[in-house]
ZAPAFI-182675 format. One record per residue (C-alpha): residue number from 0; residue in one letter; z, y, x. Coordinates in Angstrom, 1 decimal. Each point is the difference from the previous one (the first is absolute). Layout:
N
+-----+------+--------+--------+--------+
: pos : code :     up :  north :   east :
+-----+------+--------+--------+--------+
: NUM :    A :      Z :      Y :      X :
...
+-----+------+--------+--------+--------+
# end
This chain:
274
+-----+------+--------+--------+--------+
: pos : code :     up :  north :   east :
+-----+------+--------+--------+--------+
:   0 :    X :  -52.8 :   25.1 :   31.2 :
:   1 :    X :    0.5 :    1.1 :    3.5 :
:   2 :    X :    2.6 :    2.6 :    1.3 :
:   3 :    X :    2.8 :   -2.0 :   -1.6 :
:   4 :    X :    3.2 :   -1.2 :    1.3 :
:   5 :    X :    3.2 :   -2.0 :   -1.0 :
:   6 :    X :    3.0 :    0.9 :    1.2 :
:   7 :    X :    2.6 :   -3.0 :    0.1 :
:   8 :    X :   -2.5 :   -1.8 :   -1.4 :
:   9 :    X :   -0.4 :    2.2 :   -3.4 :
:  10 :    X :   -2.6 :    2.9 :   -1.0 :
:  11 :    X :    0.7 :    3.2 :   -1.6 :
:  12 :    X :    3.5 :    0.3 :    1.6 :
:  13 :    X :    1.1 :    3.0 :    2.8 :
:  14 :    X :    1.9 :   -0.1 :    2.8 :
:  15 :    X :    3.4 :    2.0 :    0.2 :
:  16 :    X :   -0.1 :    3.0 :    2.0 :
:  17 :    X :    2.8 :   -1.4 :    2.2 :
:  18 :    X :   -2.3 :   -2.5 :    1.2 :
:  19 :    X :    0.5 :   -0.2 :    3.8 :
:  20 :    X :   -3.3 :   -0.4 :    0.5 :
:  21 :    X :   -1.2 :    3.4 :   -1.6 :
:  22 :    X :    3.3 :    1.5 :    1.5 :
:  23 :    X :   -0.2 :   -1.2 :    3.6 :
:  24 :    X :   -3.6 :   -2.0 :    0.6 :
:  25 :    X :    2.8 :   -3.2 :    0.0 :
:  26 :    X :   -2.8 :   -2.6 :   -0.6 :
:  27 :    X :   -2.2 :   -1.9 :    1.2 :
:  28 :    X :   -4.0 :   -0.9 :   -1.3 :
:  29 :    X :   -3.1 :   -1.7 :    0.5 :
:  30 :    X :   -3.8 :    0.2 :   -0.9 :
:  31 :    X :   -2.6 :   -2.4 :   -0.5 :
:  32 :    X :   -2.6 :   -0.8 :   -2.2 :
:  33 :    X :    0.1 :   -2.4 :   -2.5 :
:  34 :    X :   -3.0 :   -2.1 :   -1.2 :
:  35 :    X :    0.4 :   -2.3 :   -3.2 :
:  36 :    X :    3.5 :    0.6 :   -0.3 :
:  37 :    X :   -0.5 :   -1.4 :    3.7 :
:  38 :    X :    2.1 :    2.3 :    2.6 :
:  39 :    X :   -2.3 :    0.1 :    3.1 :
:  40 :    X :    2.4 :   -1.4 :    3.2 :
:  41 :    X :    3.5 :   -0.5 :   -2.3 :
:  42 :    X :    1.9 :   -2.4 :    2.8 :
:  43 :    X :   -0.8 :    3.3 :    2.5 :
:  44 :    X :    0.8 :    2.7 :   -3.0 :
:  45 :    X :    3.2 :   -1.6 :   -1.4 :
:  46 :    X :    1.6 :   -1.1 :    3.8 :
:  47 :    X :   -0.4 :    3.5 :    1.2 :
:  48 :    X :    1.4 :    1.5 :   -3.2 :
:  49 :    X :    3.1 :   -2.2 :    0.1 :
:  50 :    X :    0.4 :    1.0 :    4.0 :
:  51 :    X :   -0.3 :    3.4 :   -1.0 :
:  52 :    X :    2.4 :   -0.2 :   -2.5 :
:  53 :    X :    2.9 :   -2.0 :    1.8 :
:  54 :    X :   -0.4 :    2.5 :    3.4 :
:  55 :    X :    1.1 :    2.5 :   -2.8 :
:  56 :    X :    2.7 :   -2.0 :   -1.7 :
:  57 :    X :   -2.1 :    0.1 :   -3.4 :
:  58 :    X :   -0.5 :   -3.3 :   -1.9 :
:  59 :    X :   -3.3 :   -1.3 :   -0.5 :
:  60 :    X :   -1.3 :   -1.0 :   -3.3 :
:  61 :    X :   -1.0 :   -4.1 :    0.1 :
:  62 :    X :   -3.8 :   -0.7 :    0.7 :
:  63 :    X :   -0.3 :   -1.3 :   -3.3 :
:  64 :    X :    1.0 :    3.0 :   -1.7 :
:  65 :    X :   -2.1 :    2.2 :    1.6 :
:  66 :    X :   -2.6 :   -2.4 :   -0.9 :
:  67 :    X :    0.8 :    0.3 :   -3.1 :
:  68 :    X :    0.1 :    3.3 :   -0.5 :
:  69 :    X :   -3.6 :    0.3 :    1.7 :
:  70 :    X :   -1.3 :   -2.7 :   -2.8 :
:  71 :    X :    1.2 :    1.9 :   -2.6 :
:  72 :    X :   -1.5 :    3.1 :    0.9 :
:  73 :    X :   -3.4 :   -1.2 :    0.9 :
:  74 :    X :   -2.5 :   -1.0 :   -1.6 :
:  75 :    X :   -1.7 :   -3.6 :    0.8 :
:  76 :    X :   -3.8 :    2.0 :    0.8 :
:  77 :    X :    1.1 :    2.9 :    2.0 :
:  78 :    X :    0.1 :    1.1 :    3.7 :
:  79 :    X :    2.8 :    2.6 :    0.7 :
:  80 :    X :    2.4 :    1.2 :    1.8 :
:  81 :    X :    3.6 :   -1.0 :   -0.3 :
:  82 :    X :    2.7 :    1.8 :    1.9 :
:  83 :    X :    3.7 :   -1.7 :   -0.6 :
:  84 :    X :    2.9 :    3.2 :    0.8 :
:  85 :    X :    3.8 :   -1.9 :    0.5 :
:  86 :    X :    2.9 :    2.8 :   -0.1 :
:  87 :    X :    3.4 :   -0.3 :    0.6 :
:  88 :    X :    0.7 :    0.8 :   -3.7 :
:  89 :    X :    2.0 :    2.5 :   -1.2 :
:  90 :    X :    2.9 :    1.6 :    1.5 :
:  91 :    X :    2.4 :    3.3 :    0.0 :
:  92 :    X :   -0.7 :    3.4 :    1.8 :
:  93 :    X :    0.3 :   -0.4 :    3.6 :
:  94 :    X :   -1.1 :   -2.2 :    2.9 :
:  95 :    X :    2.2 :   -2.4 :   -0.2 :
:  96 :    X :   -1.2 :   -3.5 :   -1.4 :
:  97 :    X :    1.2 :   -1.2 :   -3.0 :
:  98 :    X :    2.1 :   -3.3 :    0.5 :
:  99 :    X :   -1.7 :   -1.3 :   -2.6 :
: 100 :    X :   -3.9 :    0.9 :   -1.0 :
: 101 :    X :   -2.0 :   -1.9 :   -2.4 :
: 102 :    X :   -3.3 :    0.6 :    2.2 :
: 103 :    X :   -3.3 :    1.3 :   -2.7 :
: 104 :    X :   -3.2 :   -1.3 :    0.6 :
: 105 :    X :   -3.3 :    1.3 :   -0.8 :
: 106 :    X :   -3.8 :   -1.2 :   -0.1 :
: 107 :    X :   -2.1 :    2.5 :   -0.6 :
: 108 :    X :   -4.6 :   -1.0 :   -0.4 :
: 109 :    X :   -2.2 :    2.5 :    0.9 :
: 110 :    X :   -4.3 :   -0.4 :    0.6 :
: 111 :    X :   -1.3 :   -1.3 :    2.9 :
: 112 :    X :   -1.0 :    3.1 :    2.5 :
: 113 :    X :   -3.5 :    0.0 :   -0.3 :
: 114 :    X :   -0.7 :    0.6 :    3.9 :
: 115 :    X :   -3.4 :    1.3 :    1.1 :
: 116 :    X :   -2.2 :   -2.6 :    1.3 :
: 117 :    X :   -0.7 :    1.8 :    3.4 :
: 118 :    X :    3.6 :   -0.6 :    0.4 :
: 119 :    X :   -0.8 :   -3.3 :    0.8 :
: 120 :    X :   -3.5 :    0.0 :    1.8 :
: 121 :    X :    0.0 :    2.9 :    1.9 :
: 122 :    X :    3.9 :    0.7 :    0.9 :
: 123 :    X :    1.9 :    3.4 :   -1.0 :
: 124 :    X :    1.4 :    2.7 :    1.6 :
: 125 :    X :    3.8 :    0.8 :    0.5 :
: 126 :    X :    1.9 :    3.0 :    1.2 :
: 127 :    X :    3.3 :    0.4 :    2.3 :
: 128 :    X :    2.8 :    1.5 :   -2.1 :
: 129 :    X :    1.7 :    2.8 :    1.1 :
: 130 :    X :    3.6 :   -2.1 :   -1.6 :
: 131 :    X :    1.7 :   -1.6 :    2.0 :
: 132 :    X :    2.0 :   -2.8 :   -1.1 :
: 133 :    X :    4.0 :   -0.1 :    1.1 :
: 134 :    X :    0.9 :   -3.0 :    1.3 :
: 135 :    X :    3.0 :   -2.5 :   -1.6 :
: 136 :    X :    0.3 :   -3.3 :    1.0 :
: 137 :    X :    2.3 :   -1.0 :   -2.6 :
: 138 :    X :   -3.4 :    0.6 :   -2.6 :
: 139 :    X :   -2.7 :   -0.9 :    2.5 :
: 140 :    X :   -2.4 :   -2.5 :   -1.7 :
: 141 :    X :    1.6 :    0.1 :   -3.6 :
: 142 :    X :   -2.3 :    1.2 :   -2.5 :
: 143 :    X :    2.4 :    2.4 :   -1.7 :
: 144 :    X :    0.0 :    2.5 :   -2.7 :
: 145 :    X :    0.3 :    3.3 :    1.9 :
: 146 :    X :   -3.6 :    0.6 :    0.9 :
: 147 :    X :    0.5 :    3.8 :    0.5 :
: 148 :    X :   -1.4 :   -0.5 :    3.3 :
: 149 :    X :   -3.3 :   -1.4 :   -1.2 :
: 150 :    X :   -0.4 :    2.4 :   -3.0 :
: 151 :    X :    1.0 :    3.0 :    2.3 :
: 152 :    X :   -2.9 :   -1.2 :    2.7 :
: 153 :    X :   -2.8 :   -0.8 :   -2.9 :
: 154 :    X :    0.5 :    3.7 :   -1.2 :
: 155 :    X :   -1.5 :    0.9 :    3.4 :
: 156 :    X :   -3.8 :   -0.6 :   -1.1 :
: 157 :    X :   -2.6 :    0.7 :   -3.1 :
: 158 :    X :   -3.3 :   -1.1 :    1.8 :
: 159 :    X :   -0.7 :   -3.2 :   -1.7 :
: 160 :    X :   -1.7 :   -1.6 :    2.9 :
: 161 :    X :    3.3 :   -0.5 :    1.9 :
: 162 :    X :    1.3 :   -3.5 :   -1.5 :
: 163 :    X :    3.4 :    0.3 :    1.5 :
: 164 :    X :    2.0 :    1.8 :    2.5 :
: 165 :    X :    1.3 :   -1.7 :    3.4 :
: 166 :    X :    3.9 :    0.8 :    0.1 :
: 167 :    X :    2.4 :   -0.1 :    3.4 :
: 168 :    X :    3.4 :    0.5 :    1.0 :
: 169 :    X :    2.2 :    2.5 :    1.1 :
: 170 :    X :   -1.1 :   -1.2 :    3.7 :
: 171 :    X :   -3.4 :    0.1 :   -0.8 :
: 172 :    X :   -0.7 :   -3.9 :   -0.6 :
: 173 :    X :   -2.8 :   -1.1 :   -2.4 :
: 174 :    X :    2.1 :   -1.8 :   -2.5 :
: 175 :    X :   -2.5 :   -0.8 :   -3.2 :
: 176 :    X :   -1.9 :    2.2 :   -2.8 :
: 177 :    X :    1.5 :    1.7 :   -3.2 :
: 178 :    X :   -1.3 :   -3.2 :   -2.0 :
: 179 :    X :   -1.3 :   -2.4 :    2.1 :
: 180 :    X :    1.3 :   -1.8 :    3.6 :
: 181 :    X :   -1.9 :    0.5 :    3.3 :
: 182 :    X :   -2.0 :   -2.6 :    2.2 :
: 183 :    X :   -1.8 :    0.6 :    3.6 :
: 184 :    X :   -2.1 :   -2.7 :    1.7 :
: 185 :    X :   -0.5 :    0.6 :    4.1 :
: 186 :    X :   -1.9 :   -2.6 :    1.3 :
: 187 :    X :    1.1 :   -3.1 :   -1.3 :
: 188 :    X :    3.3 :    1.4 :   -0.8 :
: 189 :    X :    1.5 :    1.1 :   -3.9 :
: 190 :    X :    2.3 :    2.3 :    0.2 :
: 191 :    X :    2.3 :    1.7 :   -2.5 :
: 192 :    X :    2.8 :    2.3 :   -0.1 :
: 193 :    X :    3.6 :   -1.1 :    1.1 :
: 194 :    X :    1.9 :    1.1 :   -3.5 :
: 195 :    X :    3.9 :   -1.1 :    1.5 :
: 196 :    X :    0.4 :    3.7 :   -1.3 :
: 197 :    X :   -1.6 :    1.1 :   -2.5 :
: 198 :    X :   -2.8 :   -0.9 :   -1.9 :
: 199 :    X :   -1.1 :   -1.7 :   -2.9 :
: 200 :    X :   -0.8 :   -4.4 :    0.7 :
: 201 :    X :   -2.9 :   -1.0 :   -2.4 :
: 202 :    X :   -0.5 :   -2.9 :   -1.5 :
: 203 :    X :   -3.9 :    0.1 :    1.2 :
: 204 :    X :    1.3 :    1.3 :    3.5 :
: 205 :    X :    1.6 :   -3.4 :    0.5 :
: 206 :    X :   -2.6 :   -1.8 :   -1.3 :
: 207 :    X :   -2.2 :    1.0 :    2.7 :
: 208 :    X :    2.8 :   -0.1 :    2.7 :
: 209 :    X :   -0.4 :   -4.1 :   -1.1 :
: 210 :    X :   -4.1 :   -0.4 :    0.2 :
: 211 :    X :   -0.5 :    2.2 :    2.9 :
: 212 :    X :    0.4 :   -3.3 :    2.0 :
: 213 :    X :   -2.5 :   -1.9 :   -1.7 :
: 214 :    X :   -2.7 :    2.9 :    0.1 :
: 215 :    X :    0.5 :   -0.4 :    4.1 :
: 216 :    X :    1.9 :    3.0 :    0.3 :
: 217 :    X :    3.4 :    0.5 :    2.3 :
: 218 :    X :    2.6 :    1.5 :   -2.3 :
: 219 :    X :    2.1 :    2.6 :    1.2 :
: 220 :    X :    2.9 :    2.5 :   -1.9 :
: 221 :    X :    0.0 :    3.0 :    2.5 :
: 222 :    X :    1.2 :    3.4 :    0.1 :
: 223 :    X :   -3.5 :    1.9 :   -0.8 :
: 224 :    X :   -0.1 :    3.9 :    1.3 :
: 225 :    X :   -3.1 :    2.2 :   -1.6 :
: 226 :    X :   -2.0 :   -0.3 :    3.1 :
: 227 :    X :    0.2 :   -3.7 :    0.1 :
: 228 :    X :   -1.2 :    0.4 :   -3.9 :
: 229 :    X :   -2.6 :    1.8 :    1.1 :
: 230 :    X :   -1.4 :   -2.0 :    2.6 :
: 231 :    X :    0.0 :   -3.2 :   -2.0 :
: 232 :    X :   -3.4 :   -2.0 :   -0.1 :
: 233 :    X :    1.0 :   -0.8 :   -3.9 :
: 234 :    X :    2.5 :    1.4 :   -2.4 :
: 235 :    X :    0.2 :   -1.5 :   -3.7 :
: 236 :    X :    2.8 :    0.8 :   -2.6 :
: 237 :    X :    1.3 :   -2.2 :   -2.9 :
: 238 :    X :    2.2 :   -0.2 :   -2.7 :
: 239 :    X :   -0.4 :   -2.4 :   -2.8 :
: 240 :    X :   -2.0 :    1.5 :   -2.4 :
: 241 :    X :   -3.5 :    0.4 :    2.0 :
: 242 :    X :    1.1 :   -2.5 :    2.8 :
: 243 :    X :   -1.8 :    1.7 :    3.6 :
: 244 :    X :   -1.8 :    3.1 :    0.3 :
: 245 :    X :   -1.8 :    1.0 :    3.1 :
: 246 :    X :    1.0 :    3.3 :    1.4 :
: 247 :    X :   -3.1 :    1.7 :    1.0 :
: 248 :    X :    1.6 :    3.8 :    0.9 :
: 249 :    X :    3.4 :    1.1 :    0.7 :
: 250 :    X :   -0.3 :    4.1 :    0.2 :
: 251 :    X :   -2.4 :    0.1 :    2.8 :
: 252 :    X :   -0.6 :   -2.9 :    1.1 :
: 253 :    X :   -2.3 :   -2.8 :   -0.8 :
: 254 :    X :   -0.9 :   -3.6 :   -0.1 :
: 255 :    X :   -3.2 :   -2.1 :   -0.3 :
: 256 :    X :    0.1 :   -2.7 :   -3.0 :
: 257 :    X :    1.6 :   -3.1 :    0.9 :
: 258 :    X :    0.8 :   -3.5 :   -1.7 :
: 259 :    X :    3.7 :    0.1 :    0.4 :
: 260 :    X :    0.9 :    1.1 :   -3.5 :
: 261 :    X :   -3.0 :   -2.6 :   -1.6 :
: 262 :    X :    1.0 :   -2.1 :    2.4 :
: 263 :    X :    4.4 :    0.4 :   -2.1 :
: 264 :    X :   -1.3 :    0.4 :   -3.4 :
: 265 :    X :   -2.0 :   -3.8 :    0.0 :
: 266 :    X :    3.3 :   -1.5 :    1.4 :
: 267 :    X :    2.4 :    1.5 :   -2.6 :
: 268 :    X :   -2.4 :   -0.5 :   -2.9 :
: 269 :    X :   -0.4 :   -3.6 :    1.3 :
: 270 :    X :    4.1 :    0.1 :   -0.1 :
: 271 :    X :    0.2 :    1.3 :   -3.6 :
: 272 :    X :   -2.7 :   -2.2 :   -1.3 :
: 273 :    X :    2.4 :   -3.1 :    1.0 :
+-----+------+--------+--------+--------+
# end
């Protein structure tokens, strides 16, 4: 059955409305698929999980009862999304953090996106977000639960050719997309967005950061302004659910095909296949 979830690793129970998480977005999570009870890149998944929860002070959940809990919940023949949400647990009104919190964890399965296939041999088209996203280095890179941000910026389009919105900073630096982070090749070059303050690290990000070597490109984390976006011979965005897409328009302004995002996909599938 998919939409289901366990939460501390039981179904059919709620959370308490004094849940930190719901209160405060005091959480952490991560999203991947999950093939065969298989989760697609776990080393990757569950090390950034646990970093994201220690730079908040939250205890992780062990590997092996996440694992668990993804077993349980999934079926041996399906393909599906499993996202994995660690709170803080539950505390009193108030900021202040309870000396002692049990943290609640909770694996939610939902169906595979069922992405079009044009996505993948023609490119997409994105648009530059009017939001601009506040920068805090104390949350920069840490995939955490207050996504207001994100939500507030996809609210800013209907057309469903746009794939995903490019978001910046307060000073005007490309940072990443609402769901997705943000690649440019110049030359021989890879480029992507310096994210020491703000900004969301994906798992698939990092991948690519580690082959871009080995596909004979110089690897390079920059500060990226919209012109510099703009002028890019390639940009590709990725997140790991469809791996690389080609960007073929941003607003008004256009690219030819290229093999960059092909070029991504082979090397990570090669990766998960392993």
């Amino acid at each position: 059955m998919l939409n289901a979830y366990l939460i501390n690793g039981r179904r059919e129970v709620c959370l308490t409305p004094f849940d930190r998480g719901l209160s405060y977005g005091d959480g952490v999570f991560r999203t991947f698929p999950v093939r065969g009870r298989k989760p697609d890149c776990w080393d990757l998944h569950f090390r950034r999980l646990n970093e994201d929860c220690n730079a908040l002070g939250i205890v992780c959940p062990p590997a092996s009862v996440l694992l668990a809990d993804i077993s349980a919940l999934c079926d041996i023949s399906e393909s599906v999304i499993v996202k994995i949400i660690v709170t803080r647990g539950e505390g009193a009104r108030g900021y202040a953090v309870p000396q002692l919190s049990q943290p609640n964890r909770i694996v939610t399965k939902s169906e595979l996106p069922n992405y079009p296939e044009q996505h993948f041999s023609e490119g997409i088209r994105l648009q530059v977000c009017d939001l601009r996203l506040a920068q805090q280095p104390r949350l920069a890179g840490i995939k955490h639960l207050n996504r207001l941000e994100n939500v507030l910026a996809r609210m800013e389009w209907v057309d469903a050719q746009i794939s995903d919105g490019v978001l910046l900073d307060d000073e005007g630096h490309v940072i990443e997309c609402t769901m997705s982070n943000l690649f440019i090749r110049v030359g021989e070059s890879l480029i992507t967005p310096d994210l020491t303050r703000c900004g969301v690290a994906g798992v698939t990000r990092q991948r690519i950061i580690d082959i871009a070597p080995s596909l004979g490109y110089n690897f390079h984390i920059l500060e990226i302004d919209i012109n510099m976006l703009l002028s890019a011979d390639e940009v590709i965005i990725c997140n790991s659910l469809f791996g690389a897409w080609q960007v073929r328009q941003i607003d008004e302004t256009y690219w030819p095909a290229g093999i960059l995002a092909s070029r991504l996909r082979s090397r990570l599938k090669v990766q998960d296949d392993a």
